[in-house]
C-alpha positions as a printed NumPy array, in Angstrom:
array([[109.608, 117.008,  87.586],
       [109.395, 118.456,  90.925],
       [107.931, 116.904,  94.212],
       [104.465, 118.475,  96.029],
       [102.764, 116.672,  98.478],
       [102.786, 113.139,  97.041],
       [102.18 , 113.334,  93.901],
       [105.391, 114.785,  91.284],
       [104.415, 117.339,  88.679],
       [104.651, 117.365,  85.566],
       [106.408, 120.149,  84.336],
       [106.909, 119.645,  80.484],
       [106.649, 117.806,  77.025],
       [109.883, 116.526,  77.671],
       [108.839, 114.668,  81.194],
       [106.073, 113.374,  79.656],
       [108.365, 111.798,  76.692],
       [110.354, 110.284,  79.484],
       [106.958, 108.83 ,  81.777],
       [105.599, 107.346,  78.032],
       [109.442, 104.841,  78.022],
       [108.386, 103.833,  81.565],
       [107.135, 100.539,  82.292],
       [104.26 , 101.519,  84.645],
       [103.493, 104.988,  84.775],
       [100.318, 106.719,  86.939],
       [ 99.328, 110.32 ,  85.605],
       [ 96.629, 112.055,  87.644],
       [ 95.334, 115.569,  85.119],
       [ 94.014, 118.022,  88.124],
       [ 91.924, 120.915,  87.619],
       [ 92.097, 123.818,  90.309],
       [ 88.881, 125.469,  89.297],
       [ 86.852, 122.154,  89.759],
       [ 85.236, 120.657,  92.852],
       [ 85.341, 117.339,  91.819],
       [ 89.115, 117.55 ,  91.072],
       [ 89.59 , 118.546,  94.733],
       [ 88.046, 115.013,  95.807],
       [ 89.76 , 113.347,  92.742],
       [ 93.153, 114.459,  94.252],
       [ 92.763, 113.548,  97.76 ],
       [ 92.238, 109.984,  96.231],
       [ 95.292, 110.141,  94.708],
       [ 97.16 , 111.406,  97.875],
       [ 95.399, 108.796,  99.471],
       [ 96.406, 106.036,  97.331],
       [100.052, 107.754,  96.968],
       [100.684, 107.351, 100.565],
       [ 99.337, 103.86 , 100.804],
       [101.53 , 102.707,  97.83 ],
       [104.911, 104.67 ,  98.306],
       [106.334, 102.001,  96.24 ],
       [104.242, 103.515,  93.07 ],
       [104.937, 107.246,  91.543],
       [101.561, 109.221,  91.133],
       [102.361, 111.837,  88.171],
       [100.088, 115.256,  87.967],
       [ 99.669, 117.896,  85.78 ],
       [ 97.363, 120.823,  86.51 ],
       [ 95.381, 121.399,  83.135],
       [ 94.926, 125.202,  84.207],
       [ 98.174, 125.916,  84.563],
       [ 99.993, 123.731,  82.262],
       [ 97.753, 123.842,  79.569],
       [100.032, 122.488,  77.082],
       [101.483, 119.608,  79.287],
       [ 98.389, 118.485,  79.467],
       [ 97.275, 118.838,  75.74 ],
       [100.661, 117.104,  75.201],
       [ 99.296, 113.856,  77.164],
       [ 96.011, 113.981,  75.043],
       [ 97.696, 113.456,  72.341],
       [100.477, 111.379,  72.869],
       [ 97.343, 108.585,  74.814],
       [ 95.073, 109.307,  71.865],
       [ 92.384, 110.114,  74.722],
       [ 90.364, 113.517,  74.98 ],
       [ 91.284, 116.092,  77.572],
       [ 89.098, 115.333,  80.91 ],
       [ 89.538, 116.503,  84.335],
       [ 89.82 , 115.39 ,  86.556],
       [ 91.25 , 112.011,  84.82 ],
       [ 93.794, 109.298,  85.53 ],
       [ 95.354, 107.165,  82.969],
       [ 97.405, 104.623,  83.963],
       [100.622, 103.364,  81.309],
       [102.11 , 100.406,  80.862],
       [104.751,  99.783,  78.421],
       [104.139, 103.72 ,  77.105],
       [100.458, 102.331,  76.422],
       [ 97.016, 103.646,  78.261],
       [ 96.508, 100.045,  80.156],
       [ 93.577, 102.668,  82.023],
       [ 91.638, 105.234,  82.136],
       [ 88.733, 107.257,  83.946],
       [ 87.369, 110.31 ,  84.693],
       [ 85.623, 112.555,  87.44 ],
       [ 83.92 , 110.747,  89.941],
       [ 85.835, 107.365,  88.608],
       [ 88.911, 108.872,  89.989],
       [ 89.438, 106.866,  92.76 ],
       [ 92.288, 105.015,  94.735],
       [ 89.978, 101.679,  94.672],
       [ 89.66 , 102.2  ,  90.912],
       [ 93.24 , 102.719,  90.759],
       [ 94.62 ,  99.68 ,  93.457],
       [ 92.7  ,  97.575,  90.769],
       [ 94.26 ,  99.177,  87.704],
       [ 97.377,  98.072,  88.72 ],
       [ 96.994,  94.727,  90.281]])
């Protein structure tokens, strides 16, 4: 997984096996071709930098297409984007989608 901005990317099947065994895991699914994903991530950098104590996780659904069908499957949730799910104990504890991806929505997700 490699570092951009302040959220880490996800970069395989094999990180995503390894964020599932995690206590608390938060993966952000971005879309680059979507307006609504731009605002979705700017929540996330916003919560990211308020929280540096927390990892934010992203994958970019364009580009990574099978990362991201990958998570689908292993959640049991259908592909959105933008969407956040939030793990705990390699279970979705949350989950939203467009506008619900927020850094409010996520502060309380995790509290």
């Amino acid at each position: 997984m490699s570092a951009t901005k302040k959220l880490k990317k996800i970069e395989s099947e094999s990180d995503v096996d390894e964020l599932f065994a995690r206590p608390l895991v938060i993966i952000y699914k971005h879309s680059t071709m979507c307006s609504v994903s731009d605002v979705a991530f700017r929540e996330m950098e916003t919560f990211a930098g308020a929280h540096p104590e927390h990892d934010v996780y992203r994958v970019d659904v364009i580009e990574d297409r099978a990362v991201s069908d990958y998570i689908a499957s292993r959640s049991g949730l259908r592909h959105a984007s933008p969407q956040l799910l939030v793990l705990k104990g390699g279970a979705v504890a949350f989950s939203t989608s467009h506008f619900g991806v927020t850094a409010e929505a996520l502060e309380a997700s995790i509290s």
